[in-house]
C-alpha positions as CSV (number, residue, x, y, z in Angstrom):
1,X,99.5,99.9,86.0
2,X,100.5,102.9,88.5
3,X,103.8,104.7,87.6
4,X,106.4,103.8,90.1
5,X,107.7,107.5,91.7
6,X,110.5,108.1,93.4
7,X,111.3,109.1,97.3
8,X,112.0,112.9,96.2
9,X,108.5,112.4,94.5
10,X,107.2,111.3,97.0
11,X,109.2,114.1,99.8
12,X,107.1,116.6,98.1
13,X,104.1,115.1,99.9
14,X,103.0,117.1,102.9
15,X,101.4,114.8,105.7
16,X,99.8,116.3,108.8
17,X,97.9,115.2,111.4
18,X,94.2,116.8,111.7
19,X,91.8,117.0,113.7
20,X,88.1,116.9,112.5
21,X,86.6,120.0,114.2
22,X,82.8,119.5,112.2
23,X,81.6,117.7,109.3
24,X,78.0,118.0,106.9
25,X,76.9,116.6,104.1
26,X,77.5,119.0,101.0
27,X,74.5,120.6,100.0
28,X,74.9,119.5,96.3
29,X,76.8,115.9,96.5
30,X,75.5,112.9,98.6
31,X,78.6,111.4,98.1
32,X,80.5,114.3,100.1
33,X,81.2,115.8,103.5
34,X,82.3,118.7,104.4
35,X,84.3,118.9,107.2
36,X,86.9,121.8,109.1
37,X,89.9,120.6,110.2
38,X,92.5,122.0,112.6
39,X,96.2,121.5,111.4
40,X,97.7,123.1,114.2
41,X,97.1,126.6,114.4
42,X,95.2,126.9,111.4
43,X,91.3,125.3,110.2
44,X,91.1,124.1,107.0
45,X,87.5,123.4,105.0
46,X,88.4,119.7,103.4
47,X,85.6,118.2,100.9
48,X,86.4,114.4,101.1
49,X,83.8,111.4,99.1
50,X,83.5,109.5,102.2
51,X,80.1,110.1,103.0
52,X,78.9,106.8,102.0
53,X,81.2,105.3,104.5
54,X,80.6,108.0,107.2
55,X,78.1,110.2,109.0
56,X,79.5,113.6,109.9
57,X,78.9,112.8,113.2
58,X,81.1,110.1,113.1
59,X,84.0,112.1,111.4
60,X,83.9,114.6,114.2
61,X,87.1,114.4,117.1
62,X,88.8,112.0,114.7
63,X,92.5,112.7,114.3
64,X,93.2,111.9,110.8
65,X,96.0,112.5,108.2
66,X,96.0,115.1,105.4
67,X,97.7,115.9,102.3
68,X,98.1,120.2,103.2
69,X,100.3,120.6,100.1
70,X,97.4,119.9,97.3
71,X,96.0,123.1,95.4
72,X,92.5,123.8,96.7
73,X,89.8,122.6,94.5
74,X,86.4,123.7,94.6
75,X,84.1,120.3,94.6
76,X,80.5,121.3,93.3
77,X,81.1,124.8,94.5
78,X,82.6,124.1,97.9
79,X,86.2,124.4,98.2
80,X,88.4,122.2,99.6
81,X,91.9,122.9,100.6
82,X,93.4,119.5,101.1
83,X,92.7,116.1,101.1
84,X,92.4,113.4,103.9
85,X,93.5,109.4,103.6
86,X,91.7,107.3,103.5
87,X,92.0,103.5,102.2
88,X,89.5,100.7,100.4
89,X,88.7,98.1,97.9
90,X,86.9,98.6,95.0
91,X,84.4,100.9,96.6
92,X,83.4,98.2,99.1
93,X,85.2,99.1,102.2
94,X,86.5,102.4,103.1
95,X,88.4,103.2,106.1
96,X,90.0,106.4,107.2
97,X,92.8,105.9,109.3
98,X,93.3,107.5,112.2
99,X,96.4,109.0,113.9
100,X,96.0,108.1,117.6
101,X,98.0,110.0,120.4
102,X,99.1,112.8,118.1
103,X,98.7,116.1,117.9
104,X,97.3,118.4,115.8
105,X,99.5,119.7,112.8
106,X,102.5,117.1,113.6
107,X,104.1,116.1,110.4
108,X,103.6,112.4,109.5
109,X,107.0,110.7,108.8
């Protein structure tokens, strides 16, 4: 079972709206891409385990949301500096949602 957390847990969340400037496959992981994303007026490199689901190419344009507040990580020697949503079951299904009609860097309420 998942602890229950509270809403000032979960206020400590930062959600933004991104948008996926580029996307590769990692040189060292089939599993993930590596993609920039512009949150507002600043690019972020965000290493995600989506690549199983979806071709850079595909990533690329799509406005998607991002935790910004997560300490960057560095996933088999690429770091990533935030981490984007995405939702599935059991590994059979993934889908990344995307945040239609607005704008780069917009907080998600």
């Amino acid at each position: 079972a998942v602890e229950q957390i509270g809403i000032e847990d979960f206020t400590k969340v930062e959600l933004k709206v991104g948008t996926i400037l580029s996307a590769e496959k990692h040189p060292k992981a089939d599993r993930l891409l590596v993609s920039q994303v512009k949150l507002g007026s600043e690019t972020r490199q965000i290493v995600s385990g989506i690549a199983k689901w979806y071709k850079p190419e595909e990533m690329v344009g799509k406005d998607v949301i991002v935790v910004c507040n997560l300490k960057p990580v560095k996933l088999r020697g690429v770091e990533s500096q935030g981490m984007i949503l995405a939702a599935g079951n059991d590994g059979d299904d993934l889908i990344v949602p995307v945040a239609t009609g607005a704008n780069s860097g917009c907080e998600v309420r």
